[in-house]
N, C-alpha and C positions, 0 to 999 in steps of 0.2 A: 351189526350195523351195516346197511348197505350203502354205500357213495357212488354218490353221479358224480361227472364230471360234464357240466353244460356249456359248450361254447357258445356265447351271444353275438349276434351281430344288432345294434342299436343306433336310432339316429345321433347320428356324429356331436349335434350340438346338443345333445342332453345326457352324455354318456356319465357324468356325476349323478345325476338327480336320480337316473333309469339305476344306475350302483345301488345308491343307498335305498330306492324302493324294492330291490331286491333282495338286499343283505334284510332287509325288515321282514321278510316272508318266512315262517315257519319253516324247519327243516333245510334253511339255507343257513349254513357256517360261514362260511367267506364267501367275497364276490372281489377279483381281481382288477381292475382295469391292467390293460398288456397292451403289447405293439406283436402287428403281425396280422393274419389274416382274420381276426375275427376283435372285437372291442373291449367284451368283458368276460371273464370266467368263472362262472360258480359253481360252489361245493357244496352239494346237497348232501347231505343224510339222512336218515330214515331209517326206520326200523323193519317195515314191511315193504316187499316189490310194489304194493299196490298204494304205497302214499307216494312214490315216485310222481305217478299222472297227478295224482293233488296239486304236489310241487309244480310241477313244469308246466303241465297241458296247463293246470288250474291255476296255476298264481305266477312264475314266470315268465308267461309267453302271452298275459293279458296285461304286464305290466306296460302302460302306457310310453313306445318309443324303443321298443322290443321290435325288430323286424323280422330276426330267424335264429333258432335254439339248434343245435346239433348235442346229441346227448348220447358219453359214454358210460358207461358203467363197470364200475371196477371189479377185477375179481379178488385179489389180493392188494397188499399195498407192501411197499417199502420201504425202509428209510433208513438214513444215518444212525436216526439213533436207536429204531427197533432192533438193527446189527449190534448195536453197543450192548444194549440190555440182554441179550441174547448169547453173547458172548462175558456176560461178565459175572466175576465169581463174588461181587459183595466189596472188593475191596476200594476205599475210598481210592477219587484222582490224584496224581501228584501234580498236575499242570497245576 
């Protein structure tokens, strides 16, 4: 699986409508609204480097109210709980 990470910038007063036409586009998982320099953030994935352009060029950056995509791309990932899983031998929590 490959993930982008695409930073939005979008017109100010439609930044729900421009979210949720987003989150509706294939190969998009989440779409965040945030504070900071950019308005929204979405999580692409895909299977192949080359449905990436599909995604972004072709369906996030036509989506109406969309001004400018900045797009990372992960090499690895990690987290809380992949540490947990990783280090754990089987036995149930006691929390």
């Amino acid at each position: 699986m490959i993930t982008a990470i695409v930073l939005i910038d979008c017109a100010t007063d439609s930044i729900p409508e421009v979210a949720e036409n987003i989150a509706n586009l294939p190969g998009v998982s989440e779409v965040y609204s945030v504070a900071g320099n950019v308005d929204l953030i979405a999580m692409v994935r895909v299977r192949q480097y080359e449905e990436i352009a599909e995604v972004i060029a072709g369906g996030i950056s036509k989506v109406a109210g969309v001004i400018d995509t900045d797009t990372h791309i992960a090499f690895r990932a990690y987290s809380q709980h992949d540490l947990e899983e990783a280090f754990s031998i089987g036995l149930p929590d006691t929390d």
